[in-house]
C-alpha positions in Angstrom: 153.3 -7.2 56.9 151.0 -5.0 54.9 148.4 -3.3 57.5 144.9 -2.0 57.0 141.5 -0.1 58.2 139.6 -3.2 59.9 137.0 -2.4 62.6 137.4 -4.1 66.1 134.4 -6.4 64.6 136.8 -8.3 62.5 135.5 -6.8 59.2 137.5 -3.7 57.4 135.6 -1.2 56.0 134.0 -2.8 53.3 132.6 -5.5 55.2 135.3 -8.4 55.0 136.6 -10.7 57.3 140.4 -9.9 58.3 142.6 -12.9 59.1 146.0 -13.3 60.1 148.0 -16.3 58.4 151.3 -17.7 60.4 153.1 -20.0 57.8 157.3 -20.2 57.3 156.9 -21.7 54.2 156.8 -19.4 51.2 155.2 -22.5 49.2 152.3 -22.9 51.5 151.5 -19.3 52.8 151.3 -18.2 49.2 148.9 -20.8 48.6 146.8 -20.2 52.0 146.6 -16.1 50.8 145.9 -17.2 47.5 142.9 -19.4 48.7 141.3 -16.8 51.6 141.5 -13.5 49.1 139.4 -15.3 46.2 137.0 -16.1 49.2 136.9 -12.1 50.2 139.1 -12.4 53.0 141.2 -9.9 53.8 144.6 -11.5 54.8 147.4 -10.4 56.6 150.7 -12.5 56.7 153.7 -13.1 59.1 156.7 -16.0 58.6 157.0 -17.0 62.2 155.8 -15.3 65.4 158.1 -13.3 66.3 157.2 -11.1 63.0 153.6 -11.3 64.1 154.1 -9.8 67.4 155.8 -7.1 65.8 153.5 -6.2 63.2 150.0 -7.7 63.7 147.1 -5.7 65.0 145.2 -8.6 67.2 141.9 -6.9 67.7 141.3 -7.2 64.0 141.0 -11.0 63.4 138.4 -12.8 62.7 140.5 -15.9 62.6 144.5 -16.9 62.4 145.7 -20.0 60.7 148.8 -20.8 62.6 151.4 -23.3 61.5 152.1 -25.8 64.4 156.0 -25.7 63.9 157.8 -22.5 63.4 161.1 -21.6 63.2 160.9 -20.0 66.8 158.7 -22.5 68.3 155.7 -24.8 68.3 151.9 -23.4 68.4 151.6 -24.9 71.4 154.0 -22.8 72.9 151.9 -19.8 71.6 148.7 -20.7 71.6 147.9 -19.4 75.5 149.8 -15.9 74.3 147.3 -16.1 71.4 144.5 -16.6 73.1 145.5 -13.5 75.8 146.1 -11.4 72.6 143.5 -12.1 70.0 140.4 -13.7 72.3 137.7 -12.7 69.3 139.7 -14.6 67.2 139.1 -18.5 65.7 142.3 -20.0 65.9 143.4 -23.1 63.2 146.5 -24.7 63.5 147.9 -26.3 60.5 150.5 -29.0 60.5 152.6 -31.3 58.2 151.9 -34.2 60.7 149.2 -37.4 61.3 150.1 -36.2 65.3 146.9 -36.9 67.4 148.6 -35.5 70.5 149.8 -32.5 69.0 146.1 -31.5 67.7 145.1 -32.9 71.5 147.2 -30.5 72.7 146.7 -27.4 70.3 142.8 -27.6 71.1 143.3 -28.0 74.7 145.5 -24.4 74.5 142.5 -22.6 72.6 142.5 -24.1 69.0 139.3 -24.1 67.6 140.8 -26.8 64.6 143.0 -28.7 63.1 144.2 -29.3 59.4 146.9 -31.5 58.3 148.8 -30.5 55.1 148.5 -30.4 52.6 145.2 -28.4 52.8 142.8 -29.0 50.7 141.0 -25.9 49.5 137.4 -26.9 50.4 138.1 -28.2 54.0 139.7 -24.8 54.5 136.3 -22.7 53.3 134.1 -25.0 55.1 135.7 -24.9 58.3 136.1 -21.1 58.1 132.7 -20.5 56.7 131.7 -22.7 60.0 133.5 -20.3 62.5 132.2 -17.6 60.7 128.7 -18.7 61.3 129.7 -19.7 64.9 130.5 -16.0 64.9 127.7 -14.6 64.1 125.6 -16.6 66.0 127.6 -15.6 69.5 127.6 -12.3 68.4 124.0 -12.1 67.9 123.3 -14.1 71.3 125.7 -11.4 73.0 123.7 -8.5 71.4 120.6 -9.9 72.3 121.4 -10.8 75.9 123.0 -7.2 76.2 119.8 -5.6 75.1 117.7 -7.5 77.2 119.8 -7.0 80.3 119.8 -3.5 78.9 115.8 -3.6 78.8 115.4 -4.5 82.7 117.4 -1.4 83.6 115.9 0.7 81.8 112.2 -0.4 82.7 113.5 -0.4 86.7 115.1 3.2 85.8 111.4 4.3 83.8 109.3 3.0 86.9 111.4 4.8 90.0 111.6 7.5 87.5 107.7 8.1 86.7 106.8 8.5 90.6 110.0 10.6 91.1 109.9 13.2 88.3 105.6 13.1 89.2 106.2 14.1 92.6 109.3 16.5 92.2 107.3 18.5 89.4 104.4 18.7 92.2 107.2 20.2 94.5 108.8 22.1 92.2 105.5 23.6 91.3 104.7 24.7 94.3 108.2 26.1 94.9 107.6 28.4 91.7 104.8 29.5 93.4 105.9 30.6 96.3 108.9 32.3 94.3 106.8 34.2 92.2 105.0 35.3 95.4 108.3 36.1 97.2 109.4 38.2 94.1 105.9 40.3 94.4 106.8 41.0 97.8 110.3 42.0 97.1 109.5 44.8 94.3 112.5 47.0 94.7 114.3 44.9 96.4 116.9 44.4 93.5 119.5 42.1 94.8 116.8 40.0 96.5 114.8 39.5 92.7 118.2 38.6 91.7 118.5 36.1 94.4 114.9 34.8 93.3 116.0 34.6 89.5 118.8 32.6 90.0 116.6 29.8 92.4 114.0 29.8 89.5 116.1 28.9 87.4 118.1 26.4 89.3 114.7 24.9 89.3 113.8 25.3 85.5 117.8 23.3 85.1 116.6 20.5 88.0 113.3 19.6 86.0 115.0 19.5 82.9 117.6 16.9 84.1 114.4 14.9 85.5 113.0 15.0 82.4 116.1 14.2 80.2 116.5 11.1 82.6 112.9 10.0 82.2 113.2 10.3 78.4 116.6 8.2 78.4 113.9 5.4 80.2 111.4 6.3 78.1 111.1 3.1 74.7 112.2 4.7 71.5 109.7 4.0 68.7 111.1 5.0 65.5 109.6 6.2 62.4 111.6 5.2 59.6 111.7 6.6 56.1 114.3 7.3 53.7 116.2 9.8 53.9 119.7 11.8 52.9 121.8 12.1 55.7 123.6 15.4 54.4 120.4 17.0 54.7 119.8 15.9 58.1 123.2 17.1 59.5 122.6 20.4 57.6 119.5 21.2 59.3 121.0 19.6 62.8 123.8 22.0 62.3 121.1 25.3 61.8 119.5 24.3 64.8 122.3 25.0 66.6 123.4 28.5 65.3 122.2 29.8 68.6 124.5 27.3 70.2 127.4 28.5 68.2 126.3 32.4 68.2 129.8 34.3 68.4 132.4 31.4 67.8 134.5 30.5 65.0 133.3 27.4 63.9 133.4 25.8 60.3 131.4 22.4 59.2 133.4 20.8 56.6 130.7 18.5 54.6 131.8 16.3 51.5 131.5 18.0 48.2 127.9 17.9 46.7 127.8 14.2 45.2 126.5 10.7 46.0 124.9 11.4 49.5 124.2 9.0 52.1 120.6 7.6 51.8 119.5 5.5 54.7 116.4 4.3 56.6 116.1 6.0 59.7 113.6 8.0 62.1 114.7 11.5 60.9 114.4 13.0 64.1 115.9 10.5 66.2 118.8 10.9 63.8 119.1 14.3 64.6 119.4 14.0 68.2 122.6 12.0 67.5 123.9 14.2 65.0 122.8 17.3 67.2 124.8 15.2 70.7 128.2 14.8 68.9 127.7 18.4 67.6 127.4 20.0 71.3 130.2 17.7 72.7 132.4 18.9 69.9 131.6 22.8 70.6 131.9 22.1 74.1 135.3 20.5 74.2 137.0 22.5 71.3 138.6 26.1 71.6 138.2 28.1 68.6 138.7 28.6 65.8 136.2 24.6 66.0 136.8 22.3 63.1 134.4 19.5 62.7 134.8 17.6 59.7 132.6 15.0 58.2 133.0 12.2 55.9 130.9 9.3 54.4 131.4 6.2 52.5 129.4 3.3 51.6 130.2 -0.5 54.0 128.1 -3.3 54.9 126.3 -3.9 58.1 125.1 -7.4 58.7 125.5 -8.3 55.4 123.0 -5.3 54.0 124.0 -2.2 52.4 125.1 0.3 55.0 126.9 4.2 54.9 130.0 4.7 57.2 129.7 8.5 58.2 132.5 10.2 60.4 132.4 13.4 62.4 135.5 14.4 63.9 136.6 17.3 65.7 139.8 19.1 66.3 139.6 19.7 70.0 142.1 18.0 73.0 140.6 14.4 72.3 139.3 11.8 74.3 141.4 9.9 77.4 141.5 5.7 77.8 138.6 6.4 80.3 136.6 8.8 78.3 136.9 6.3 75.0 135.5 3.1 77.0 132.9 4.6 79.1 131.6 8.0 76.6 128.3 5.8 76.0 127.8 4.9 79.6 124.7 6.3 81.5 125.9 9.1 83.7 129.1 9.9 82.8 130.2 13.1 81.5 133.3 15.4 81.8 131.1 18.7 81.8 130.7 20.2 84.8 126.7 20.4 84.2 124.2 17.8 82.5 123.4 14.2 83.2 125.8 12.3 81.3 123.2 10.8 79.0 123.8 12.6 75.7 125.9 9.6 74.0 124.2 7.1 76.2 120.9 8.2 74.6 122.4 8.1 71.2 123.7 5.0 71.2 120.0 3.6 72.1 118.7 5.1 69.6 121.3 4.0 66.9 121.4 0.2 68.3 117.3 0.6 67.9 117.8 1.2 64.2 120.3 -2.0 64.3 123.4 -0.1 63.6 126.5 0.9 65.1 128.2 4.0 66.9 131.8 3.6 68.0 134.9 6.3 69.1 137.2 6.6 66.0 140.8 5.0 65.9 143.3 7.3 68.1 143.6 10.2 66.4 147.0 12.7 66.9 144.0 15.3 67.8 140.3 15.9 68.2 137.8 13.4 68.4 136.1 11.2 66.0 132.8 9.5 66.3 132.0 6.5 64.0 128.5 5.9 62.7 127.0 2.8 60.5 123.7 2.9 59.4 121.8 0.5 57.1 121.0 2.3 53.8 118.1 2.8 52.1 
């Protein structure tokens, strides 16, 4: 079974549905990948089950059209496995029988339909053009209870966060003060202004991480233009070179072409890029690799740019790729853990998407889609 790059969202790279069709006969499976590829779909094919527990990659589909009778069993039999495997997925079972407790059966184990052969052409679009919008609509409902769910935390974070960081600076204020006192009273007392140094800038490092957290509260208000991504990353990467003073480190861009173009807050953009930079220089060893790539993919059904950076450093573990965009947590042994989760804000405010790469044999690759100019 031929495999391909599909995103977890059921869409490969260019923005198509990927299904998965079960069918032993050659007649009818030819005819049912005939049918979904002139519609767009991308289609993946297996002659009984056994073959598509082998081969299939179950996070990918969109949909499966099952045959009810295979040589090694009856969809019933697999449905519940299905359902455990692929849970995103719309599953249709197609049978050569007028059998009302069969289809009973199959929807009661997770089917979400039902087509008897032969299948006409038409039913078959309609009913997956309904699960597609059916689709859509859930996933749109679950991205908009997420973000406001998301909304009330961060408005109960902003609030206990104004009146803390407004009374710690107050303190911390007067702490300078008396420091800088202390450190007139101590002139030539060298290992005590040392002492002094080091709590004043303790201090300088706990107002910072106030304010980082009351900025990751704070409601991000973009201003969008258009604008070429290469050049933002360029200049991201020149801020840094004080960040990178001393290392080996080389930026491998695309060759000077068709650039990505999209609509974005400049700035805001930056921060991302600038995030996934430091993280990169932070968990690689030198000689640093980061490489970045770009191509052009839907989003939503608009014009969007894929764009890549990936690293060459030890990689990311199961619990570093599931929670790298949650509030707090980091694997450094200093900051506040809200460099990604700050990112991915600000890339869900332009309505676009940041994910961790597929599982890379090294380094670390971060995924960003962006709707294009």
């Amino acid at each position: 079974m031929t495999q391909h790059s599909v995103e977890l969202s059921g869409r490969d790279v260019a923005g198509r549905l990927s299904l998965l069709v079960v069918e032993d006969d050659p007649d009818t499976r030819g005819n049912l990948i005939d049918i979904l590829e002139m519609d767009g779909y991308l289609v993946q094919a297996a002659e009984t089950f056994a073959q598509a527990l082998r081969e299939a990659r179950w996070d990918e589909y969109f949909a499966i059209v099952l045959d009810r009778r295979l040589p090694d069993g009856n969809s019933e039999n697999f449905l519940p496995q299905l359902r455990q495997l692929a849970p995103q997925a719309a599953i249709v079972v197609v049978t050569g029988y007028e059998d009302l407790t069969g289809a009973v059966a199959a929807l009661r184990n997770g089917a979400s339909d039902y087509l008897i052969k032969p299948v006409d052409a038409d039913t078959l679009r309609a009913r997956l053009r309904q699960l597609a919008e059916k689709r859509q609509v859930d996933l749109a409902l679950k991205t908009a209870n997420a973000r406001i769910l998301q909304a009330e935390r961060l408005a109960a974070i902003g609030e206990m966060m104004t009146g803390l960081v407004h009374e710690s600076r107050n303190a911390l204020q007067r702490s300078e003060a008396c420091l800088e006192m202390l450190s007139l009273n101590l002139q030539g007392q060298q290992d005590s202004l040392d002492l002094v140094a080091r709590v004043q800038k303790a201090q300088k490092q706990l107002h910072e991480l106030f304010e980082e957290v009351r900025n990751y509260a704070a409601p991000i208000k973009l201003q969008r233009g258009d604008h070429d991504l290469r050049e933002v990353l360029e200049e991201t990467w020149e801020n840094l070179v004080w960040s990178r003073q001393g290392r080996t480190v080389d930026l491998q861009l695309p060759p000077v072409g068709k650039s990505p173009c999209c609509s974005v807050d400049a700035s805001r953009i930056e921060q991302v890029f600038r995030n996934i930079f430091e993280n990169s220089l932070a968990a690689c060893v030198d000689p640093v690799r980061i490489e970045v790539a770009w191509q052009p993919t839907t989003l939503g059904g608009r014009s969007a740019w894929r764009v890549s950076i990936a690293d060459n450093g030890p990689g990311m573990t199961p619990e570093q790729r599931q929670n790298i965009f949650q509030p707090f947590f980091t694997t450094k042994p200093t900051g506040t853990g809200l460099g990604m989760a700050i990112s991915k804000r600000i890339i869900d405010e332009h309505d676009g998407r940041i994910a961790v790469g597929d599982t890379r044999l090294e380094g670390t690759e971060i995924v960003l889609t962006l709707p294009a100019a």
